[in-house]
ROMIDREN-52053 format. One record per residue (C-alpha): z, y, x; residue number from 0; residue in three letters. Coordinates in Angstrom, 2 decimals, always signed. Each point is the difference from the previous one (the first is absolute). Layout:
BEGIN
         Z         Y         X   pos   code
         Z         Y         X   NUM    ALA
...
// end
This chain:
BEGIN
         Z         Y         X   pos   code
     +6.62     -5.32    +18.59     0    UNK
     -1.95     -3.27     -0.77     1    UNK
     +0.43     -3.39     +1.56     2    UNK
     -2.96     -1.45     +1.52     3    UNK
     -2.13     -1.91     -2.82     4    UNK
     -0.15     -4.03     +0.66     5    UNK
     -2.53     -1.43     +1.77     6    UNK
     -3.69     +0.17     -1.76     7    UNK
     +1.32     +1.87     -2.81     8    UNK
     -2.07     +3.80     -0.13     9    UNK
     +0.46     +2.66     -1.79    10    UNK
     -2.44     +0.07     -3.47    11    UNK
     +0.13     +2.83     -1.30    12    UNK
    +10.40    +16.98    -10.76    13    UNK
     +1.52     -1.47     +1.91    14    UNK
     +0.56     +0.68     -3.44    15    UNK
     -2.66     +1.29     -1.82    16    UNK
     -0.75     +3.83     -0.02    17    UNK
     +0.37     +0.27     -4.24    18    UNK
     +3.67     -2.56     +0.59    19    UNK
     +3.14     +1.31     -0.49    20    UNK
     +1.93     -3.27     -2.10    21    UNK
     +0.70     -3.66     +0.96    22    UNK
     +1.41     -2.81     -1.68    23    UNK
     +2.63     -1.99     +0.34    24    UNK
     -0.74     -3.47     -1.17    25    UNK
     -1.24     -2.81     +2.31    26    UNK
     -3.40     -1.01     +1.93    27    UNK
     -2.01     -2.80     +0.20    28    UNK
     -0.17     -1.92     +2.58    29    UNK
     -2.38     -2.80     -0.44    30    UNK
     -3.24     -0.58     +1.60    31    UNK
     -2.65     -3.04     -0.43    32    UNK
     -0.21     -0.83     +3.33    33    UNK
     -0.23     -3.53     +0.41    34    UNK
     +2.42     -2.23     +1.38    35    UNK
     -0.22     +0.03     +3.94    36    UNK
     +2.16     +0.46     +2.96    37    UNK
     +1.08     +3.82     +0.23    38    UNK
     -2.46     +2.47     +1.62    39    UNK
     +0.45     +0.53     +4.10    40    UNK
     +1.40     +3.56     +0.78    41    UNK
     -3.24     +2.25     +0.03    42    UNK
     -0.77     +2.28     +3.68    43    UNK
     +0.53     +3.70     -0.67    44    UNK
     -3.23     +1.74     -1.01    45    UNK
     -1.27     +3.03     -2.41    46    UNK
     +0.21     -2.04     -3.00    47    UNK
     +3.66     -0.60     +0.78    48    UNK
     +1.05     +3.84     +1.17    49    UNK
     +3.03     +1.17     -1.07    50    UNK
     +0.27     +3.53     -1.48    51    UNK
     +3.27     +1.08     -1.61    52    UNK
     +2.43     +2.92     +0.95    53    UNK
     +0.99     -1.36     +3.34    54    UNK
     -3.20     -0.94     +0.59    55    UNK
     -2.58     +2.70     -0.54    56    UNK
     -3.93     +0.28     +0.49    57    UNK
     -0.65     +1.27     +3.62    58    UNK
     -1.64     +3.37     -0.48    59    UNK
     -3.29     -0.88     +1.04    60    UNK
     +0.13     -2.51     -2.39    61    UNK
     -3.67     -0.62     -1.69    62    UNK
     -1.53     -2.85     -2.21    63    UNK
     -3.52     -0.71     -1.13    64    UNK
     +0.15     -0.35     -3.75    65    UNK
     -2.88     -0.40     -2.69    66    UNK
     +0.75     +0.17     -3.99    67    UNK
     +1.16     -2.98     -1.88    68    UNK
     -2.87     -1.88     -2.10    69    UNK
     -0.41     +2.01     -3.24    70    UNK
     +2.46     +2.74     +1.31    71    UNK
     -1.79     +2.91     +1.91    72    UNK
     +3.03     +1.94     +0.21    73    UNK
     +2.54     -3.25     +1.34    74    UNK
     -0.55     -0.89     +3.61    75    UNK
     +1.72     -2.76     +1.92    76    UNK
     -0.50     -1.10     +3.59    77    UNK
     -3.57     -0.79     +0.52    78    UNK
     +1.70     -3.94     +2.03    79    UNK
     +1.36     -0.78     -3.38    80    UNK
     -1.73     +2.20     -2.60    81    UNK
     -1.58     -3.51     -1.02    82    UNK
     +3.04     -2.49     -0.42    83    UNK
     +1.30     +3.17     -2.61    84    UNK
     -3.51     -0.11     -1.92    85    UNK
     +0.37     -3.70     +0.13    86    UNK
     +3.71     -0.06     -1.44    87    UNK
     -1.03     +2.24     -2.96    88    UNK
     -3.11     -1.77     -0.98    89    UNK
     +1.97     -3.06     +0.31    90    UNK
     +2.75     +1.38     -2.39    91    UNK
     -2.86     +1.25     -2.08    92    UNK
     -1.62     -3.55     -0.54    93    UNK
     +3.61     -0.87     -0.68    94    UNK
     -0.16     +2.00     -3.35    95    UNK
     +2.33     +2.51     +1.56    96    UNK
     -1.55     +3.12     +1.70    97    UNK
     +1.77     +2.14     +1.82    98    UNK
     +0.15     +3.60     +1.11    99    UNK
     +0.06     +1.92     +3.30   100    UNK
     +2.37     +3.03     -0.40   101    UNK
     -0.15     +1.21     +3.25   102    UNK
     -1.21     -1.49     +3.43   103    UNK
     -0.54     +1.61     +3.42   104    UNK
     +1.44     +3.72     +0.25   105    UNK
     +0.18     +2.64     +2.76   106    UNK
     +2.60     +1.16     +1.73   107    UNK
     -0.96     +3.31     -1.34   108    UNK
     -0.28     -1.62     -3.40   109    UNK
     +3.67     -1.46     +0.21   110    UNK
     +1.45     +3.51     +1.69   111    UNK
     -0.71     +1.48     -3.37   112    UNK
     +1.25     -2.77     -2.07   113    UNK
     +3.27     -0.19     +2.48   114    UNK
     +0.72     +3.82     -0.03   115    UNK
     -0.71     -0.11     -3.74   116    UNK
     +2.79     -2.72     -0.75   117    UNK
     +2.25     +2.16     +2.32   118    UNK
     -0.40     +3.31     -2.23   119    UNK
     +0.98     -1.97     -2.41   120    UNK
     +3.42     -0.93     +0.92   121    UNK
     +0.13     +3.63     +1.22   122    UNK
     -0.66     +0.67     -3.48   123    UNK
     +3.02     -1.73     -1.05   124    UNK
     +2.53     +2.09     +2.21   125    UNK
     -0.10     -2.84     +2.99   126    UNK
     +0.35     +1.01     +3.45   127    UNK
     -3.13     -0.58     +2.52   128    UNK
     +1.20     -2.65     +1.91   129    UNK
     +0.96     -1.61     -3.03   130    UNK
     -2.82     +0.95     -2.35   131    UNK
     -2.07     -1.98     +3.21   132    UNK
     +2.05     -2.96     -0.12   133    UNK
     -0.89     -0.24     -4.13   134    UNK
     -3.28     +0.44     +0.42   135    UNK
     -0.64     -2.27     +2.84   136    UNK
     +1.23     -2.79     -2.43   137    UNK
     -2.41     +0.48     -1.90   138    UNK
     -3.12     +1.65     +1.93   139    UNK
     -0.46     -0.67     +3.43   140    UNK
     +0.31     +2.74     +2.66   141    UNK
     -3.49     +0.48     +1.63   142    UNK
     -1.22     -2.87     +2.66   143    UNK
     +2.57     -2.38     -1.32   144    UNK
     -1.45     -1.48     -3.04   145    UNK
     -1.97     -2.77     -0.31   146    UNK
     -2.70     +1.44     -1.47   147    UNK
     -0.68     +2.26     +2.60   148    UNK
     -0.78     -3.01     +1.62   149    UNK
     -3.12     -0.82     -2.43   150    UNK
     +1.62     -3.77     -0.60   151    UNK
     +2.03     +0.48     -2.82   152    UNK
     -1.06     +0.19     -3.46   153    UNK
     +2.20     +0.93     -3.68   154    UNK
     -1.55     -2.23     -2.70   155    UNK
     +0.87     -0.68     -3.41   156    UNK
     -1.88     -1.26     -3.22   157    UNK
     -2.58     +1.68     -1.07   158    UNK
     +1.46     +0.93     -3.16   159    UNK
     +2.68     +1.55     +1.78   160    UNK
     -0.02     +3.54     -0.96   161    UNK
     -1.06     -0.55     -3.27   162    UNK
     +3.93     -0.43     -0.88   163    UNK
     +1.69     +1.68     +2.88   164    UNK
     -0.30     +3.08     +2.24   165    UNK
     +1.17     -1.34     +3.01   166    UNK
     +0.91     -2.72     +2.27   167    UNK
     +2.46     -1.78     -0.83   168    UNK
     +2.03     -3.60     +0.80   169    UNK
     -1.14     -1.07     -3.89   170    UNK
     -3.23     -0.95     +1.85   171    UNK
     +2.18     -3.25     +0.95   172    UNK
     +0.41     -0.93     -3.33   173    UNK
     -4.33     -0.53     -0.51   174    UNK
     -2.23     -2.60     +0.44   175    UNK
     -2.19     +1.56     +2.54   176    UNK
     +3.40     +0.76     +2.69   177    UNK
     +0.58     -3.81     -0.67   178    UNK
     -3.66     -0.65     +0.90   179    UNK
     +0.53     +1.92     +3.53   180    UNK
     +3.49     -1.44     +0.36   181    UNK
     -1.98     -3.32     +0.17   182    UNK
     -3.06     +0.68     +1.70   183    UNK
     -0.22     +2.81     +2.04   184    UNK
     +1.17     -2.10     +2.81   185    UNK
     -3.05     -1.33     +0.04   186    UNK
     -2.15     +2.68     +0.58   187    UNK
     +2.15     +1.27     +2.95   188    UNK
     +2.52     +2.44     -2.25   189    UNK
     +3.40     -0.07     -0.46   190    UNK
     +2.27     +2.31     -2.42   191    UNK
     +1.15     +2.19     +2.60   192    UNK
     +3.44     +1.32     -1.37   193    UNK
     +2.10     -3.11     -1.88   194    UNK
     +3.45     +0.93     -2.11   195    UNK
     +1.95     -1.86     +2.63   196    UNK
     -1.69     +1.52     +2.95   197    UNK
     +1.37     +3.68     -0.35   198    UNK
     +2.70     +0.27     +2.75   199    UNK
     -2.91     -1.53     +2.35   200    UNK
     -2.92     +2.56     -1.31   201    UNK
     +1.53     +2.62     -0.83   202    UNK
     -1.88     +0.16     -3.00   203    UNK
     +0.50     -0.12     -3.85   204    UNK
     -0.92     -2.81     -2.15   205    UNK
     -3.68     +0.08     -0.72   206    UNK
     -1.69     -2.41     -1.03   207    UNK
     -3.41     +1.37     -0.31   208    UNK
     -0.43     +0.43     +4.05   209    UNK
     -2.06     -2.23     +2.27   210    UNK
     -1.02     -0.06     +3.40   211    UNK
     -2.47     -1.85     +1.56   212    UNK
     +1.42     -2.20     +3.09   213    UNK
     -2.79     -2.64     +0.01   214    UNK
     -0.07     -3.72     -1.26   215    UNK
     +2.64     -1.36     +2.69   216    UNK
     +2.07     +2.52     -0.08   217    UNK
     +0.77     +0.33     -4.01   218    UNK
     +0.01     -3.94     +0.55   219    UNK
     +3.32     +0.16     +2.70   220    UNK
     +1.75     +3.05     -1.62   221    UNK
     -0.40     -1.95     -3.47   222    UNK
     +1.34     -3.22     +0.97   223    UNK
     +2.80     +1.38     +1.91   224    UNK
     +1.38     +2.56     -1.98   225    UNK
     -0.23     +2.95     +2.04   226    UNK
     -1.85     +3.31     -0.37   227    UNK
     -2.12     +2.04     +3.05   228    UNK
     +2.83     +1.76     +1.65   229    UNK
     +1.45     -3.96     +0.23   230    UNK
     -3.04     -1.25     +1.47   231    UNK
// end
């Protein structure tokens, strides 16, 4: 799927979340700090970069060693990158604006529940099954197809979040701490994983709480270009 990297250039490095079932429809950022410099070589395929989406499930024997986020015993994150995600919060946190970790690495067993649960739902509301499967896998992700089955991808908002709503939702665009990771998660090798004007590409709603971990050179590339990982 990926070109060949140039030449001395290496590799650095709920779907929606489980309580989401709302997006918004007003824009994203898109700016990022990076300093001016030529645009970022094409980065070599790798398990930073893995694609995992509907068309593109988790292989069944699918494992990943994770280990719990700093100062979250219950969040765990891919033990090759668990430390550029405690760097990005601490540095969002020195920023004045902490963040929170709604929901990191989850089982396929995990998501089964959360899938079959969003399907019940629409069965709930006199859908058929095909259909009621279609709804739900706009919103949840059918089992070894989301990203944080993967252990890369993390939902964060502010960490006064939930002290005025009771969900996810795209008004987390509208803060100071998603304008903080618009601008500077690039830099610790993230990149919001499902942009407004990505959808037809993704296959995924809005959300602009979601980001995966593709490493430094990655994020970099993807960023300057445009593009999101099923581009890449």
């Amino acid at each position: 799927m990926l070109a060949l990297a140039l030449a001395g250039v290496l590799l650095t490095g709920c779907w929606g979340e489980e309580n989401s079932s709302s997006v918004s429809d007003s824009g994203v950022g898109e700016s990022s700090s990076l300093p001016s410099q030529a645009a970022a070589a094409r980065p070599d395929a790798g398990w930073s970069t893995l694609l995992v989406n509907a068309e593109h499930p988790l292989p069944e024997d699918f494992t990943v060693e994770t280990v719990p986020v700093e100062d979250y015993e219950d969040r765990l994150f891919d033990v090759r990158a668990v430390e550029q995600l405690n760097t990005m919060l601490k540095g969002a946190a020195d920023a004045g604006l902490p963040l929170y970790l709604v929901s990191t690495y989850r089982s396929v067993e995990r998501q089964t529940a959360l899938y079959r649960r969003k399907v019940n739902y629409y069965l709930d509301q006199g859908l058929a099954q095909q259909e009621a499967e279609q709804q739900a896998a706009r919103w949840v992700a059918a089992p070894g197809t989301s990203e944080h089955n993967l252990g890369l991808a993390a939902d964060i908002v502010s960490a006064n979040w939930y002290s005025g709503h009771d969900d996810l939702t795209g008004e987390f665009e509208q803060t100071p701490e998603f304008a903080w990771l618009a601008a500077h998660c690039v830099e610790y090798g993230f990149v919001l994983r499902y942009p407004k004007d990505k959808t037809a590409l993704t296959g995924v709603e809005y959300e602009p709480w979601h980001y995966r971990y593709v490493g430094v050179e990655a994020a970099r590339y993807l960023t300057e270009n445009g593009l999101c990982l099923e581009e890449l």
